[in-house]
N, CA, C and O atoms as a Tinker XYZ file with bonds, in Angstrom:
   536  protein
     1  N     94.098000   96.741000   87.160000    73     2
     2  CA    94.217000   96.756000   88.607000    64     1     3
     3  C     92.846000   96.455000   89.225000    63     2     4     5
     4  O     91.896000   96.972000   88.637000    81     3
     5  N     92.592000   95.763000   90.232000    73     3     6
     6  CA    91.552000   95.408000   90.686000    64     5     7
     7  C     90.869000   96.954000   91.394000    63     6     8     9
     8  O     91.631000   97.884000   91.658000    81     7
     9  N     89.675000   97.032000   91.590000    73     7    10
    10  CA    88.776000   97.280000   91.747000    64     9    11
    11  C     88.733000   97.486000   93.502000    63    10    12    13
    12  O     88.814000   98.519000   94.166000    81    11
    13  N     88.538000   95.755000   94.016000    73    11    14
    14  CA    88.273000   95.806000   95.268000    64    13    15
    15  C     89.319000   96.179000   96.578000    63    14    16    17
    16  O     90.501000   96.317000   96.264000    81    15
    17  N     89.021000   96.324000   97.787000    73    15    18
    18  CA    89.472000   96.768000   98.855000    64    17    19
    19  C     90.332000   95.216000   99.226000    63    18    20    21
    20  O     89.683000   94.196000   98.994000    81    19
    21  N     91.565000   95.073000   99.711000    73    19    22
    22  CA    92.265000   94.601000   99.709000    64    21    23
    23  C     93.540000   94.175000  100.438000    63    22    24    25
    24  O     94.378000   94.286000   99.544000    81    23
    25  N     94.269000   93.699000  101.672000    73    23    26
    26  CA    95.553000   93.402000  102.275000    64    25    27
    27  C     96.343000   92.055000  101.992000    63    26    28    29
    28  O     96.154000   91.028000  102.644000    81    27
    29  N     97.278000   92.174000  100.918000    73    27    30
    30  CA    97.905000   90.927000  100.921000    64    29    31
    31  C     99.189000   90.798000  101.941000    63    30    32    33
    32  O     99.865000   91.742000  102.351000    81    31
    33  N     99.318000   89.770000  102.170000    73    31    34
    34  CA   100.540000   89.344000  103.030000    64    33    35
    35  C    101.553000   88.424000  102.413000    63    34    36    37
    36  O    101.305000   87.711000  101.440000    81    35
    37  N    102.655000   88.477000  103.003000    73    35    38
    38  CA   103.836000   87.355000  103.004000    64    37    39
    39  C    104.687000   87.272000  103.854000    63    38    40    41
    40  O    105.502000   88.165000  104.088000    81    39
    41  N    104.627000   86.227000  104.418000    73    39    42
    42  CA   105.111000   85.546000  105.782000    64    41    43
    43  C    106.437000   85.006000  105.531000    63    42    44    45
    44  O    106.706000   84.418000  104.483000    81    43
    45  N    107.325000   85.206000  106.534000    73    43    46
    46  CA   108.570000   84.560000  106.606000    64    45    47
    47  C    108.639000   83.865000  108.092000    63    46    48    49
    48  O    108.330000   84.599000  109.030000    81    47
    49  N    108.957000   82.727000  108.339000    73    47    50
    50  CA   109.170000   81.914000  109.527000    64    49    51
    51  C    110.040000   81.330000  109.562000    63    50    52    53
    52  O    110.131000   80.335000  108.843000    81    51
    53  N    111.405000   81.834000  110.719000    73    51    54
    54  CA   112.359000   81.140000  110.820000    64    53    55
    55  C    112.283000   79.912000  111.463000    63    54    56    57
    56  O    111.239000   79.461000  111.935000    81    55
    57  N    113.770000   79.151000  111.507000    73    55    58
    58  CA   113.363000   77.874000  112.019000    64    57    59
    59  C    113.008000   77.454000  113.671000    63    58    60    61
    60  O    112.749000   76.383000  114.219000    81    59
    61  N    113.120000   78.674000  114.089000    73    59    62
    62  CA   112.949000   78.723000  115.600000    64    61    63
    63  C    111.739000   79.288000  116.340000    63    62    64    65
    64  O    111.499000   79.496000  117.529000    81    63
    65  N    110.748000   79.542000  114.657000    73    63    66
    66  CA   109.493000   79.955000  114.955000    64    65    67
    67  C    109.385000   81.272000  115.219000    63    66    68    69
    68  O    108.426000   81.445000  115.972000    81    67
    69  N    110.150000   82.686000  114.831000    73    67    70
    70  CA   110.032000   84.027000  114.534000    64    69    71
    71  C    109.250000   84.337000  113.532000    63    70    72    73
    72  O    109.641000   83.964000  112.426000    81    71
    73  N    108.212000   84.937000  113.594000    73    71    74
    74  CA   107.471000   85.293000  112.093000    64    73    75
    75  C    107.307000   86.635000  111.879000    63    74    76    77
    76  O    106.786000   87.285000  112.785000    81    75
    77  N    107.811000   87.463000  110.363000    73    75    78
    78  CA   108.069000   88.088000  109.814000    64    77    79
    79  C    106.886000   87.928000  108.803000    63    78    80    81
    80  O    106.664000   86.971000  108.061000    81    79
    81  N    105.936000   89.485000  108.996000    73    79    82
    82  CA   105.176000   89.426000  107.936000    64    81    83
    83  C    105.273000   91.168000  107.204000    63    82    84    85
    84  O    105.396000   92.236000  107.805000    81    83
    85  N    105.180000   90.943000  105.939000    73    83    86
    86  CA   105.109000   92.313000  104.929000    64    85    87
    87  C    103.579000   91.773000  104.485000    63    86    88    89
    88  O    103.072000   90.680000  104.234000    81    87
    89  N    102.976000   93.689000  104.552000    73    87    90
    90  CA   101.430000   93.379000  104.331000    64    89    91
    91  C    101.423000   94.817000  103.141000    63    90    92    93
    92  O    101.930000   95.931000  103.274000    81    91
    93  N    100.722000   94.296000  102.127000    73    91    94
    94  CA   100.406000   95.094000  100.938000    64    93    95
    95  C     99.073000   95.579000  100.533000    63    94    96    97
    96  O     98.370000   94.799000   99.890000    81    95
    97  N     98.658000   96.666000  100.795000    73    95    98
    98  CA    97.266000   97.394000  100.222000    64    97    99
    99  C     96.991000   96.533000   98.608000    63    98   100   101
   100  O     96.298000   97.172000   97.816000    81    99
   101  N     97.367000   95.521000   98.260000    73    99   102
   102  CA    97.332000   95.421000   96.830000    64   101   103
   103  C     97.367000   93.757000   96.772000    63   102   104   105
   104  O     97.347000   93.015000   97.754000    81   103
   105  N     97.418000   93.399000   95.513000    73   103   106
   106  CA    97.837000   92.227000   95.218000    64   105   107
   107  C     98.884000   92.125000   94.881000    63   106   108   109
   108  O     99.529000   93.037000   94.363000    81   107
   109  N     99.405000   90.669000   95.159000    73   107   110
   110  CA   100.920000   90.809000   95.438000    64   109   111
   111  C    101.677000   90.478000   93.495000    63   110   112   113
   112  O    101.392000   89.540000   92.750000    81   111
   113  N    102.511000   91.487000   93.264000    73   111   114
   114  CA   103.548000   91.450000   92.624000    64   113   115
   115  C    104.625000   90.882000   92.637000    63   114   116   117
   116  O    104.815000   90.064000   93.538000    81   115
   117  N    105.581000   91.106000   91.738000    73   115   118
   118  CA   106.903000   90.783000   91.692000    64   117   119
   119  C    107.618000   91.614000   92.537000    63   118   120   121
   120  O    108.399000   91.249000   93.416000    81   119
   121  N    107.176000   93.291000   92.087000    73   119   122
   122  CA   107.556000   94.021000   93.006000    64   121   123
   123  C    107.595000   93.943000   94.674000    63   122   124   125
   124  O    108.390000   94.481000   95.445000    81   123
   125  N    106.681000   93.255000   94.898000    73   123   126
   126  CA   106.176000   93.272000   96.422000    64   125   127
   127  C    107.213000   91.938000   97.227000    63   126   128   129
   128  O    107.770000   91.905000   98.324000    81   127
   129  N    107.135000   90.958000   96.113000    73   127   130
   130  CA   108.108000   89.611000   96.598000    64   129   131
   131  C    109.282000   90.127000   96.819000    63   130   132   133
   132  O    109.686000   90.222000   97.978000    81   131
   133  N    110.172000   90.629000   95.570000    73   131   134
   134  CA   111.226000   91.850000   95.858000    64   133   135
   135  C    111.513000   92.780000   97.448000    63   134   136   137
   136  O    112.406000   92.759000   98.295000    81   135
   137  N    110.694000   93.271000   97.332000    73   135   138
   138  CA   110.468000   94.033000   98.615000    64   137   139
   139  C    110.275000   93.292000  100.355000    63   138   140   141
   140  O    110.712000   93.515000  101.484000    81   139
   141  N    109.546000   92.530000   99.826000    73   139   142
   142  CA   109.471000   91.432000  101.109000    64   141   143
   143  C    110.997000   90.487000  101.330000    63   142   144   145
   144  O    111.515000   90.703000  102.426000    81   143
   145  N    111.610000   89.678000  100.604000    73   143   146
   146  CA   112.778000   89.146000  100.638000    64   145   147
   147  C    113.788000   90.128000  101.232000    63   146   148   149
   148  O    114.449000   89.874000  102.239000    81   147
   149  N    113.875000   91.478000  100.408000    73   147   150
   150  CA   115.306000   92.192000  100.816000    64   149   151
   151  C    114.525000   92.456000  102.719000    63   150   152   153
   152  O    115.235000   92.411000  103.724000    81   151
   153  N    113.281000   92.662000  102.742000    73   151   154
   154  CA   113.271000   93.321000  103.845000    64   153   155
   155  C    113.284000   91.920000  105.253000    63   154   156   157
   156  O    113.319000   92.392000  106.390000    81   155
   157  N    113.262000   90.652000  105.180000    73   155   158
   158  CA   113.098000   89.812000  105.176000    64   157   159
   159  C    114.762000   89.516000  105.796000    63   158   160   161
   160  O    115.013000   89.216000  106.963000    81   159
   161  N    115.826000   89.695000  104.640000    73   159   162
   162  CA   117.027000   89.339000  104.945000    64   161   163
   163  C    117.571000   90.105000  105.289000    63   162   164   165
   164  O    118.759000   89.897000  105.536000    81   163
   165  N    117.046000   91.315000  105.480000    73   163   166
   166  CA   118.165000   92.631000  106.187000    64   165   167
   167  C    117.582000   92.051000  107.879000    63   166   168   169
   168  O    118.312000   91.864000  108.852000    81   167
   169  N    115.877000   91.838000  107.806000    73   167   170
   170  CA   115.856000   91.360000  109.406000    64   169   171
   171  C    116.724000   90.175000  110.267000    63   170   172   173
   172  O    117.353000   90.022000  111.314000    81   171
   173  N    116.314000   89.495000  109.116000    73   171   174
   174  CA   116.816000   88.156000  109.934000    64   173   175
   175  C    118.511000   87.683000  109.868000    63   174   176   177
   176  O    119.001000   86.945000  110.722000    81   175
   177  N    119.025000   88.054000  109.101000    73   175   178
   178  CA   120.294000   88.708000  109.164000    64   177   179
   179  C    121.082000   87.450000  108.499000    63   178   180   181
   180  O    122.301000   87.502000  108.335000    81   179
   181  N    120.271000   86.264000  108.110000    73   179   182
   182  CA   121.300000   85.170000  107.384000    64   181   183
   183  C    120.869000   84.994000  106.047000    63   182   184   185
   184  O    120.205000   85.944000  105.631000    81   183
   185  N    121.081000   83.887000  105.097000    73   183   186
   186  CA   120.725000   83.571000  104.156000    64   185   187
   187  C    119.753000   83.101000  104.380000    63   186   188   189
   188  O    119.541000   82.785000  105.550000    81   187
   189  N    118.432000   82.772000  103.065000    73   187   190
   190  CA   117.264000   82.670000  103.564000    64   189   191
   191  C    116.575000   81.147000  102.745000    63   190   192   193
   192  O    117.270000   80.976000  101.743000    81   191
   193  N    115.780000   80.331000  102.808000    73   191   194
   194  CA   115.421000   79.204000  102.014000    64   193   195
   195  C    113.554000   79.620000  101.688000    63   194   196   197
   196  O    112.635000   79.421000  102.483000    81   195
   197  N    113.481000   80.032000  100.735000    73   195   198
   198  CA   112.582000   80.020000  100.289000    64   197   199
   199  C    111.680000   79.426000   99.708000    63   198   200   201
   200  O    111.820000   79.097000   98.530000    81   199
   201  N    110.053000   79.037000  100.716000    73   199   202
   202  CA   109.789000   77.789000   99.741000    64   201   203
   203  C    107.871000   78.451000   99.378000    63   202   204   205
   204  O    106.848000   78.742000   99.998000    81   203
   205  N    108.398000   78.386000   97.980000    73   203   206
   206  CA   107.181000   78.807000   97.455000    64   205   207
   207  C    106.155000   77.643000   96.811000    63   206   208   209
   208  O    106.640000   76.541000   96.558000    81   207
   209  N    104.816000   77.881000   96.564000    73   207   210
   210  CA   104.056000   77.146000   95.560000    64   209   211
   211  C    104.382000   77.681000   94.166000    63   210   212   213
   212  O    105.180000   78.595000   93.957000    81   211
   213  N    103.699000   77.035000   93.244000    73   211   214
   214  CA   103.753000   77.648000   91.460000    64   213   215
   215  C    103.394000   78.857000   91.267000    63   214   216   217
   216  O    103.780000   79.244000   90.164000    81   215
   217  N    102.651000   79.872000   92.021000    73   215   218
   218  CA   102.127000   81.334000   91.415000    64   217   219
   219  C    103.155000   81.944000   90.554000    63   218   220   221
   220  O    104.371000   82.035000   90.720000    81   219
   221  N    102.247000   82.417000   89.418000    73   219   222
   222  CA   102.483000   83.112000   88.794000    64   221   223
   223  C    104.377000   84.254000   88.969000    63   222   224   225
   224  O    105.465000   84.320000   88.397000    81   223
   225  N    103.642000   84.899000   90.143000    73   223   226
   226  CA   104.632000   86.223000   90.724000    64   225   227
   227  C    105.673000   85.160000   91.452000    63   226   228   229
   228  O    106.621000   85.879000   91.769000    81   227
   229  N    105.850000   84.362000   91.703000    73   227   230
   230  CA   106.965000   83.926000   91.833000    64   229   231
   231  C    108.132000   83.472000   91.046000    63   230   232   233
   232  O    109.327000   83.339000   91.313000    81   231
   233  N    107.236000   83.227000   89.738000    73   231   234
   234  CA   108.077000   82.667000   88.074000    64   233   235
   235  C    108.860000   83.839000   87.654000    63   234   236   237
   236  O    110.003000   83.612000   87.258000    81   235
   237  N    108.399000   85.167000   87.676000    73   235   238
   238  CA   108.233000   86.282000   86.615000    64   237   239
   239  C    109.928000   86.123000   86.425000    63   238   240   241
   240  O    110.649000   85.534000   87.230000    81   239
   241  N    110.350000   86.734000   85.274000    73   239   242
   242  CA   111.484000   87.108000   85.308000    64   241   243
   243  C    112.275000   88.213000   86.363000    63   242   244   245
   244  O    113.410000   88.130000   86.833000    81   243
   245  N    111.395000   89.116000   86.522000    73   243   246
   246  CA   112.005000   89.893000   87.479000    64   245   247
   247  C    112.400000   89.261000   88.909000    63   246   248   249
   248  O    113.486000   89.349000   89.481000    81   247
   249  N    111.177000   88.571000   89.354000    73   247   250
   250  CA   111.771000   87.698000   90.932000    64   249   251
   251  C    112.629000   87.021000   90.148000    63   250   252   253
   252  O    113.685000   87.639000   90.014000    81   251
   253  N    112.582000   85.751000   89.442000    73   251   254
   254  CA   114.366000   84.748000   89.320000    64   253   255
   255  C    115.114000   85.528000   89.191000    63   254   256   257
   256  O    116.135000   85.157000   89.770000    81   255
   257  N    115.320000   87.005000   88.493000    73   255   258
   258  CA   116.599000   87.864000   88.332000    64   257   259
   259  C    116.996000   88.550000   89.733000    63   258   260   261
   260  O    118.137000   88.966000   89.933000    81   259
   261  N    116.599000   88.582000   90.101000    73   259   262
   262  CA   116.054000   89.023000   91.414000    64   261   263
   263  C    117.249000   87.627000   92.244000    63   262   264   265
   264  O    118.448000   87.648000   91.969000    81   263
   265  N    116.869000   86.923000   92.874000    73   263   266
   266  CA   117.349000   85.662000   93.497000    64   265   267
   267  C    118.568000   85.356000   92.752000    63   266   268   269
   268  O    119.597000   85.472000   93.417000    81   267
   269  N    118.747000   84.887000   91.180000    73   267   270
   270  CA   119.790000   84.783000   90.458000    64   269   271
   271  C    120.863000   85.580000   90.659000    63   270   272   273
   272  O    122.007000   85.169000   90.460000    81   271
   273  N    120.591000   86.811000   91.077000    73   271   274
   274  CA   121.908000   87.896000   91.245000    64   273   275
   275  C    122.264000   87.742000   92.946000    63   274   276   277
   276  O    123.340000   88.122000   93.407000    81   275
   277  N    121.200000   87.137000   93.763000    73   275   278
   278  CA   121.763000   86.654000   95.111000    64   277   279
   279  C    121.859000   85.892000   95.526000    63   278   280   281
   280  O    121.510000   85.838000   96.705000    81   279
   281  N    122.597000   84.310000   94.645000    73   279   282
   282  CA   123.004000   83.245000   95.716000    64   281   283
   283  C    122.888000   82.795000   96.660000    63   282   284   285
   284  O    122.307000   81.805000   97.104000    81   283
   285  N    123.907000   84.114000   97.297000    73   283   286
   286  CA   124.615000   83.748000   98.311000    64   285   287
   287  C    123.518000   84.216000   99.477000    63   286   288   289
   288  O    123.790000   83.804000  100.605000    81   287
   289  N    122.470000   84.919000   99.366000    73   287   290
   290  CA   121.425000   85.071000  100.634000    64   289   291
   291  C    119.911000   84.458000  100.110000    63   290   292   293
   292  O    118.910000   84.695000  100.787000    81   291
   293  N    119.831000   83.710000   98.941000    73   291   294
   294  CA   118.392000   83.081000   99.267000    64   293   295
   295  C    118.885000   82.161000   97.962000    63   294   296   297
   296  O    119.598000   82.417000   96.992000    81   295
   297  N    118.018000   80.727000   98.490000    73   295   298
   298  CA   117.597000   79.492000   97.813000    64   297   299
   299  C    116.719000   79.255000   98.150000    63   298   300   301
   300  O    116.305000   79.281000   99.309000    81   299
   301  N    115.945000   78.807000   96.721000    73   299   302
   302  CA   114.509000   78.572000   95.997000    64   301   303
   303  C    114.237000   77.077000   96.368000    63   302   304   305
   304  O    115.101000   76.284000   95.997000    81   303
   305  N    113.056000   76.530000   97.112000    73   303   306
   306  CA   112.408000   75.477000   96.949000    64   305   307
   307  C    110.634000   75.235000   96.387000    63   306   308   309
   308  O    109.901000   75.509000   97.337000    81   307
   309  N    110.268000   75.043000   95.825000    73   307   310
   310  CA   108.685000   75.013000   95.081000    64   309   311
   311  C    108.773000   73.689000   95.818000    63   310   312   313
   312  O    109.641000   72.816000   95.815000    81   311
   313  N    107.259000   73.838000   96.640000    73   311   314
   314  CA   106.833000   72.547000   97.632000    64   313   315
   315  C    105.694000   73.297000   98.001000    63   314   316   317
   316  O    106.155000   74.138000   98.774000    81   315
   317  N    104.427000   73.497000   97.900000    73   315   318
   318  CA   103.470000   74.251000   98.175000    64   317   319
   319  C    103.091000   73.656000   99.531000    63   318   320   321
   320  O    102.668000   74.496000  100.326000    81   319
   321  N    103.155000   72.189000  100.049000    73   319   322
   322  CA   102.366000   71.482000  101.231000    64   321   323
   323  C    103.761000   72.045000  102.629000    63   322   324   325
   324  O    103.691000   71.863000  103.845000    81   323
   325  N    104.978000   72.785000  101.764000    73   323   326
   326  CA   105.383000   72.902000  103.350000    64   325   327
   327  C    105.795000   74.571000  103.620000    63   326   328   329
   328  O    106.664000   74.967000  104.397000    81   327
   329  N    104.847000   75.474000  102.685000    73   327   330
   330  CA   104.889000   76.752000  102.227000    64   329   331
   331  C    104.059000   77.230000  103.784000    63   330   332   333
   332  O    102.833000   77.252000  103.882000    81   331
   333  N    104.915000   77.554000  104.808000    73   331   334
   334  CA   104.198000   78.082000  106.304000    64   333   335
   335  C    103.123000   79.004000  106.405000    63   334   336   337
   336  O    102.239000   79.081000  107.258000    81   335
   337  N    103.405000   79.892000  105.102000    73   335   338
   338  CA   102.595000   80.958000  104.933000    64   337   339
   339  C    100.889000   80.982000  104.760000    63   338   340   341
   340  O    100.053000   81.864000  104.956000    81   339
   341  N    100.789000   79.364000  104.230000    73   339   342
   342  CA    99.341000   79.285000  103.787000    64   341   343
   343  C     98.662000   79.270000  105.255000    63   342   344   345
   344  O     97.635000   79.911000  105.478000    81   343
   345  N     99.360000   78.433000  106.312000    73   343   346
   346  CA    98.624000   78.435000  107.622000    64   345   347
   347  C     98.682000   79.069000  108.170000    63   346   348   349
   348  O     97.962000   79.016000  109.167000    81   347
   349  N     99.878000   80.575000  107.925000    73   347   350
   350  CA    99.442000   81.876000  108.866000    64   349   351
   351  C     98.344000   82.253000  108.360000    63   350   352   353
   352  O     97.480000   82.837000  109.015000    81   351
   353  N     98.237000   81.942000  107.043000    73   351   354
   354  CA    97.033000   83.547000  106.503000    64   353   355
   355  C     95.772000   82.490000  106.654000    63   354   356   357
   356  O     94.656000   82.888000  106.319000    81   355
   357  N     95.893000   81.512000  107.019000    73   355   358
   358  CA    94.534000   80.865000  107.420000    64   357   359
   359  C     94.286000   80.940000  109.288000    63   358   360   361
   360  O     93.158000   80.759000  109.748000    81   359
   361  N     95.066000   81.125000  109.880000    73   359   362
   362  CA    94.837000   81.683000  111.634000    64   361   363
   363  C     94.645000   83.069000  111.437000    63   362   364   365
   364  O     94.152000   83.598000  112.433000    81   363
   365  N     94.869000   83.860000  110.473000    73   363   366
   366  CA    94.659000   84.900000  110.516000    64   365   367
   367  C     92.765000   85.374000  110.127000    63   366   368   369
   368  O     91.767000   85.828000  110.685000    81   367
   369  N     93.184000   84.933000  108.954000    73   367   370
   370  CA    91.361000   84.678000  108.227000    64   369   371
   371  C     90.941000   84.350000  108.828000    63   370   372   373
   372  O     89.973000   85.104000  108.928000    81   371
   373  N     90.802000   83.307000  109.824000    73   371   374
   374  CA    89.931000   82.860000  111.102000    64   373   375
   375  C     89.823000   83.864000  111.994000    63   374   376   377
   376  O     88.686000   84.313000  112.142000    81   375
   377  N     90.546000   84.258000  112.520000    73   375   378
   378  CA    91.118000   85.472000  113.202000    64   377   379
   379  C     89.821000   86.532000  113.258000    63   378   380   381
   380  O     89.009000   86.790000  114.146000    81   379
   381  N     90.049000   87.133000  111.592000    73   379   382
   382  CA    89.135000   88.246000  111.293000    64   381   383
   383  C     88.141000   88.020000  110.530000    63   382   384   385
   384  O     87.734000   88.838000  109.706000    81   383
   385  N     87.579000   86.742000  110.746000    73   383   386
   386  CA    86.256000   86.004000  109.872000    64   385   387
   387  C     84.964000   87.055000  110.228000    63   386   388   389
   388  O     84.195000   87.232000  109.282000    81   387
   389  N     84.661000   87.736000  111.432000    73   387   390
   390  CA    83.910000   88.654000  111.897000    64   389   391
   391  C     84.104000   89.899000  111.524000    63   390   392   393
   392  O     83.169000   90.693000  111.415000    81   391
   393  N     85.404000   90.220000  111.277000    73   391   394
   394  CA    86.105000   92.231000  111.367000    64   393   395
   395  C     85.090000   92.610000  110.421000    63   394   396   397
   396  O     84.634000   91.756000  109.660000    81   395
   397  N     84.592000   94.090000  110.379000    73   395   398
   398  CA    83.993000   95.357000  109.715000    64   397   399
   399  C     85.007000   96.137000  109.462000    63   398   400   401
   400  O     84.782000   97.197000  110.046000    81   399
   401  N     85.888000   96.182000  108.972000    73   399   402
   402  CA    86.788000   97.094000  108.801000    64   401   403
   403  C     86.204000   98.133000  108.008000    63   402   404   405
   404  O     85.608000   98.022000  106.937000    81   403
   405  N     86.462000   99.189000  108.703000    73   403   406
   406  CA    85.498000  100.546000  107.875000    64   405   407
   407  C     86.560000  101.108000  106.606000    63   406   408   409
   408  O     86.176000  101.830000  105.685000    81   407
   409  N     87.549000  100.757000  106.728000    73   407   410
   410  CA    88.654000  101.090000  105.090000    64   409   411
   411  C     89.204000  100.296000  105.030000    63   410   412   413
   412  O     89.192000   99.338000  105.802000    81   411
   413  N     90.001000  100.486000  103.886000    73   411   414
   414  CA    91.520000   99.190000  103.841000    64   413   415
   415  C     92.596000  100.046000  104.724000    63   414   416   417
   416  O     93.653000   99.418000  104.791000    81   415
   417  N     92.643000  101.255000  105.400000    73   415   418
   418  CA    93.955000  101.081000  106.241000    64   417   419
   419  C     92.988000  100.499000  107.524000    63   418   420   421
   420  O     93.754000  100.117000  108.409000    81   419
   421  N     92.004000  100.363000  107.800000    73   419   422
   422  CA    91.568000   99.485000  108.687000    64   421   423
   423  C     91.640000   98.128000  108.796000    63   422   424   425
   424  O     91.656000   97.682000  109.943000    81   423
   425  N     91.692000   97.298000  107.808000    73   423   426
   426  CA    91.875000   96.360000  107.310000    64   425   427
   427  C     92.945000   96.401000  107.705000    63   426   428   429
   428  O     93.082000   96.355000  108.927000    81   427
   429  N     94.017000   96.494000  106.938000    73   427   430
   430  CA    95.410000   96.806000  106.960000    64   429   431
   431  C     95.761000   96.405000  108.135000    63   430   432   433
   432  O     96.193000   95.258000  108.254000    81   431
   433  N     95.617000   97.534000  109.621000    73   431   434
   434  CA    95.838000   97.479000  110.401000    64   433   435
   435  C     95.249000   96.410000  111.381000    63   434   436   437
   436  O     95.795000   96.486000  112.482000    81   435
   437  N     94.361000   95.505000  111.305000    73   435   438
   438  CA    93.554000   94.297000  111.707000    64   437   439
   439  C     94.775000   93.420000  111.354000    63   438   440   441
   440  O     95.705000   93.104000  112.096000    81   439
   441  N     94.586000   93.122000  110.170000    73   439   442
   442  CA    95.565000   91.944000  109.589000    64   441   443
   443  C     97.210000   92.471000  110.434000    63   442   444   445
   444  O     97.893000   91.590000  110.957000    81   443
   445  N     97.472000   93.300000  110.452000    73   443   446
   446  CA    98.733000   93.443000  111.221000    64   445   447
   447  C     98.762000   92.829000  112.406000    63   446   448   449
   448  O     99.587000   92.087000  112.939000    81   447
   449  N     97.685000   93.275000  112.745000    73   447   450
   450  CA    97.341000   92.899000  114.656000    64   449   451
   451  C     97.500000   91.333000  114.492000    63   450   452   453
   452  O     98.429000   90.741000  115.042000    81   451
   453  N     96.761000   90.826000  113.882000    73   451   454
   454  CA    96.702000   89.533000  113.998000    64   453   455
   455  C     98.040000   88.705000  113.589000    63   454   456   457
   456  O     98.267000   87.530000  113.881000    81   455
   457  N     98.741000   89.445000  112.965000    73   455   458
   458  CA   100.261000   88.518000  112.524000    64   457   459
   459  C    101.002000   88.778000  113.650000    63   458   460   461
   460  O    101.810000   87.861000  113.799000    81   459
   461  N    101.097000   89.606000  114.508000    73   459   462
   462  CA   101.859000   90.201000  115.361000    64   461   463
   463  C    101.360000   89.214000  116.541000    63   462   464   465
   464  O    102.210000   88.688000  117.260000    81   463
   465  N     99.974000   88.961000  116.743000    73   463   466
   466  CA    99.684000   87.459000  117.605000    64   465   467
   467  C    100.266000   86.620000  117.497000    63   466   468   469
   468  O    100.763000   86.010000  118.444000    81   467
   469  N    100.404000   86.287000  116.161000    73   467   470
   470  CA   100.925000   84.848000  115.790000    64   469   471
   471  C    102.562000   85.051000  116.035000    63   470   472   473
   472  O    103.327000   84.221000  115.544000    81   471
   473  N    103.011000   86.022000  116.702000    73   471   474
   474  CA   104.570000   86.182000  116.552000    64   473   475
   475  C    104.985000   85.453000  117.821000    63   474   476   477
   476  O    105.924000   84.660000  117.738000    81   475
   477  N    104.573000   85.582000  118.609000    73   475   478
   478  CA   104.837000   84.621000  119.548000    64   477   479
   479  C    104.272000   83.423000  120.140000    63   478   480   481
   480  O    104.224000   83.003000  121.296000    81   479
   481  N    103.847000   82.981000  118.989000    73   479   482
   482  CA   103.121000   82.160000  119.584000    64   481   483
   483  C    102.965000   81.000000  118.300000    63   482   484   485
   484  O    101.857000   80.544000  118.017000    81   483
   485  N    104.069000   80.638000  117.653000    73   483   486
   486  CA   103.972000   79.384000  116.875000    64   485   487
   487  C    102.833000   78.453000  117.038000    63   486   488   489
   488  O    102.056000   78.340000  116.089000    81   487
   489  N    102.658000   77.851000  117.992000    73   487   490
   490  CA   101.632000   76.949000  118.542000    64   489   491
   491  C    100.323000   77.487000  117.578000    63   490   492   493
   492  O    100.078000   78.686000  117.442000    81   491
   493  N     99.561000   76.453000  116.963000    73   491   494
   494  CA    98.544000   76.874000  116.757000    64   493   495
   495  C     97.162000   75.098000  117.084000    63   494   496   497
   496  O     97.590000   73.987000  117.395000    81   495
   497  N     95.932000   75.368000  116.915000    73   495   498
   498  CA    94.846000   74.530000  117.261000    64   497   499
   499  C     95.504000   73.122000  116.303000    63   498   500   501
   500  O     95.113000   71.986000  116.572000    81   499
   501  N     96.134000   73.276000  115.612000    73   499   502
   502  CA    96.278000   72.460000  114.561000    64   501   503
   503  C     97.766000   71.757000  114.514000    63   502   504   505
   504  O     98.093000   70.776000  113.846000    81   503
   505  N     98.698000   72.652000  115.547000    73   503   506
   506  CA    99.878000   72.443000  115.227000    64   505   507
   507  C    100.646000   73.474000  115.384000    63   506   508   509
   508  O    100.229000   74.515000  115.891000    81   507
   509  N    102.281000   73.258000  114.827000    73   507   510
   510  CA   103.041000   74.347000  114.656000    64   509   511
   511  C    102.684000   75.045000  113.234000    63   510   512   513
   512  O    102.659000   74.309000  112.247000    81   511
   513  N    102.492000   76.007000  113.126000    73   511   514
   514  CA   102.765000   76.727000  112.674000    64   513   515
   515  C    103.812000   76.579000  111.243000    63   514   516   517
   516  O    103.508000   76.767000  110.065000    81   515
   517  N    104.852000   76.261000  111.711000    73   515   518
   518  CA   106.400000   76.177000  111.215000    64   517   519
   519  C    105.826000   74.570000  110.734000    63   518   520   521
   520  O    106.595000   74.301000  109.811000    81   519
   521  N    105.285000   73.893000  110.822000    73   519   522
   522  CA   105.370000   72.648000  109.891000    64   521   523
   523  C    106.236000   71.531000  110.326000    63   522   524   525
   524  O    106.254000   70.384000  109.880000    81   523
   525  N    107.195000   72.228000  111.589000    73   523   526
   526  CA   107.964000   71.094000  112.175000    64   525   527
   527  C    107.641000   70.026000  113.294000    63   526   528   529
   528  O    106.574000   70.034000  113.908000    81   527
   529  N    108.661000   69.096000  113.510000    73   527   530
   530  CA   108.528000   68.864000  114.614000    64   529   531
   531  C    107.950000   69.842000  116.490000    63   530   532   533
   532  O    108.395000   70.795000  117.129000    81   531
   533  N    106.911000   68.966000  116.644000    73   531   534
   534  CA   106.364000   69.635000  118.133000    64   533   535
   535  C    107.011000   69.333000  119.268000    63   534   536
   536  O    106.631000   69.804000  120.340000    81   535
């Protein structure tokens, strides 16, 4: 287990530009992908298209068993250039390129703040957000 102080994230963005983020004191697991998806599709209330890059925690057996036993609420796409998530957690990192966070629930709670910006507000310096049409 690592050592250092730490908030991982994973972003969900519907197609209408709602963003859904789960934030983890840790590095992200199988467990945590798990956890993010169910919590993910109980929000958003439909089936879900998931598009990941190659990492590791996305291969494991436990996530495909995971997805394999649910069809019918999520399908898998590997496409890393249209994965939304990399450009939240880069408005975000910009975001808190300055923060002192005096702990990781400080941290924690920074990185929250800042996803919760980005919730309404698709639009970013660069673009949407969502990767779609503007």
């Amino acid at each position: 287990m690592s050592k250092r102080r730490e908030v991982s994230s994973i972003v969900a963005i519907t197609p209408d530009g709602r963003l859904y983020a789960c934030h983890f004191r840790t590095s992200i697991s199988s467990r945590c992908i798990i956890l993010a998806l169910r919590s993910f599709r109980q929000k958003i209330g439909t089936s879900l298209l998931v598009v990941w890059d190659r990492r590791n925690t996305h291969r494991t057996r436990a996530t495909a068993a995971f997805i394999a036993a649910r069809p019918q609420d999520y399908a898998v796409a590997y496409a890393a250039e249209l994965n939304p998530e990399e450009q939240c957690n880069a408005v975000v990192k910009r975001a808190m390129a300055n923060a002192l966070p005096r702990s990781v629930a400080d941290l924690h709670r920074l990185a929250r703040r800042e996803f919760c910006r980005l919730q309404g507000h698709p639009q970013t310096p660069g673009g949407r957000i969502t990767g779609g049409p503007r």
